[in-house]
TORLO-530917 format. One record per residue (C-alpha): x, y, z. Coordinates in steps of 0.05 Angstrom, whole numbers, plus 5000, padded with zeros to 4 digits. Example, Ala and Ser with C-alpha at 12.3 -4.5 7.8 and 13.67 -1.06 7.14 Angstrom:
2
u: 5246 | v: 4910 | w: 5156 $
u: 5273 | v: 4979 | w: 5143 $
//
This chain:
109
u: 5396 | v: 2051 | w: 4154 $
u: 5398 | v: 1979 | w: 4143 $
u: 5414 | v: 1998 | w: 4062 $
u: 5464 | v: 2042 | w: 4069 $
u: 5495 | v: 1989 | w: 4111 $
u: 5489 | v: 1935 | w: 4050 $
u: 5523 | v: 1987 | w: 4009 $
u: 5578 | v: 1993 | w: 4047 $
u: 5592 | v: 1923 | w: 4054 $
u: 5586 | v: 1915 | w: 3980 $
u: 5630 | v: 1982 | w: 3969 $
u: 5688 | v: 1953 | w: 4016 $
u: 5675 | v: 1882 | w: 3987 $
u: 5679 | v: 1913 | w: 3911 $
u: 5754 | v: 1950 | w: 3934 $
u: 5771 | v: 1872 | w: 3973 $
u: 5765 | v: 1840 | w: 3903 $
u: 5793 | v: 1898 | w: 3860 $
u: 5850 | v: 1905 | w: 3910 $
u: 5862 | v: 1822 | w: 3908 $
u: 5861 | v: 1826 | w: 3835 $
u: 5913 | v: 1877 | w: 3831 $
u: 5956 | v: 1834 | w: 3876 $
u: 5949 | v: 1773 | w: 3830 $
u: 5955 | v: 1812 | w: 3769 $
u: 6027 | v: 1842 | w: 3796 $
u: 6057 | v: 1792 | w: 3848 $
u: 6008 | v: 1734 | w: 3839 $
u: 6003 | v: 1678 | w: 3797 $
u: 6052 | v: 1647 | w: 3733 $
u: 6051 | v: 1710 | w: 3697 $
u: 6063 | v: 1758 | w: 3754 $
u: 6097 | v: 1822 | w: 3731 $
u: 6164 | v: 1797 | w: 3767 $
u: 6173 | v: 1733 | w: 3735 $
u: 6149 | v: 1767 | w: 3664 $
u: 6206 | v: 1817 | w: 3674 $
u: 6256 | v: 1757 | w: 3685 $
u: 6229 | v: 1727 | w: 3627 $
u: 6247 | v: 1786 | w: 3589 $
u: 6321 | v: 1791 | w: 3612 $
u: 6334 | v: 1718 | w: 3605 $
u: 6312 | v: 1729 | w: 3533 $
u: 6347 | v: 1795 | w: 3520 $
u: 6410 | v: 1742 | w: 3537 $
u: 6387 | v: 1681 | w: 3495 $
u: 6380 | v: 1732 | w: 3440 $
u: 6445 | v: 1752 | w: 3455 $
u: 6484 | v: 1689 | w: 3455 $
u: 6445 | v: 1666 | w: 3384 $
u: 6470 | v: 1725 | w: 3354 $
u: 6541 | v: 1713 | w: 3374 $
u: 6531 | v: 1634 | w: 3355 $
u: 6514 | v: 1660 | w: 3290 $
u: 6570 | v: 1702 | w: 3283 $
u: 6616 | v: 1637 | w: 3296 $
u: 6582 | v: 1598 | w: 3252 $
u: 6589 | v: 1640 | w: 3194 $
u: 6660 | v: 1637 | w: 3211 $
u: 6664 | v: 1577 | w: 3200 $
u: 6628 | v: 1560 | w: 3140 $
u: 6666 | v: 1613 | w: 3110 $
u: 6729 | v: 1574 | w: 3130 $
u: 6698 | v: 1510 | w: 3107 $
u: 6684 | v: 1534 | w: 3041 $
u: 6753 | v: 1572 | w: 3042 $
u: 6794 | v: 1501 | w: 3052 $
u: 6742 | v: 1471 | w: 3002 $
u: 6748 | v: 1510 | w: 2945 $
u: 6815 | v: 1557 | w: 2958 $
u: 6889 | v: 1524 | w: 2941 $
u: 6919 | v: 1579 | w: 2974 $
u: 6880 | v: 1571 | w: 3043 $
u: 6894 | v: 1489 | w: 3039 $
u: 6964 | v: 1502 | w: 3040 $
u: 6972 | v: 1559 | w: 3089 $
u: 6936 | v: 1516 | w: 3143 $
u: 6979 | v: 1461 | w: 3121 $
u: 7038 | v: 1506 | w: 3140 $
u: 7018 | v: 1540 | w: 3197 $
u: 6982 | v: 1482 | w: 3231 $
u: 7015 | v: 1427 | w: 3214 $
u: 7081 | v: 1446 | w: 3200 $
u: 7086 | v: 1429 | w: 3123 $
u: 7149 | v: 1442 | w: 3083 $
u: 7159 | v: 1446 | w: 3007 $
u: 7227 | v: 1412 | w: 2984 $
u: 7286 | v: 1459 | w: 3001 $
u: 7250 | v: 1495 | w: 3058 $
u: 7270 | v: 1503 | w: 3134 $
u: 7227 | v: 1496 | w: 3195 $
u: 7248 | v: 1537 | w: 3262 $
u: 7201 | v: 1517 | w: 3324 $
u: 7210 | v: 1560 | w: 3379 $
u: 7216 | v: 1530 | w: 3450 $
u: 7179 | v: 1564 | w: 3503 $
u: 7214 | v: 1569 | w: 3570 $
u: 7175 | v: 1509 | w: 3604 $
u: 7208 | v: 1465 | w: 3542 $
u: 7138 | v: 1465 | w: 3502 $
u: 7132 | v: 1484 | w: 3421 $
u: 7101 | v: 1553 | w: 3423 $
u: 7059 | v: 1554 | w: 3362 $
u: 7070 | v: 1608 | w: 3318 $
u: 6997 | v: 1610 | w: 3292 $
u: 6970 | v: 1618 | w: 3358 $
u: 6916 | v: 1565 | w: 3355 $
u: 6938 | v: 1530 | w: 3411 $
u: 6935 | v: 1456 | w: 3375 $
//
């Protein structure tokens, strides 16, 4: 009688200490299956916004290297941005109704 007892202590103790672990291993601890999930999402968005980063970077070194090399590009950003005229040629700013220069390039400088 008194080993069946023993066994059944060490039988419930055996399901304590797998059922603990378990615990840990899912809602315990640093890595608990929780906190890895957020882990994934917040990279799924830092992988996100590097990819979009990248996409506006390439932008502009493409412009960069447009101005730098392109005559064409120099000049229509000198026109559109700046307001540049050749000899001979007219400028008409439009007035917004608050009395501000609307910019017809729509860059907002």
């Amino acid at each position: 009688m008194r080993e069946t007892g023993r066994r059944w202590i060490r039988r419930v103790l055996l399901v304590a200490v797998w059922c603990a672990g378990v615990y840990y291993f899912f809602l315990g601890g640093e890595y608990s299956w929780p906190n890895l999930r957020a882990l994934e999402h917040e990279r799924t968005v830092a992988s996100a916004r590097l990819d979009s980063l990248q996409v506006a970077a390439d932008s502009v070194s493409a412009r960069a290297d447009s101005l730098a090399t392109d005559s064409f590009a120099i000049e229509r950003t000198a026109r559109e941005r700046y307001g540049f005229l050749r000899e001979g040629e007219h400028l008409y700013r439009f007035v917004g109704a608050t009395g501000r220069t609307v910019d017809p390039s729509g860059s907002g400088d």
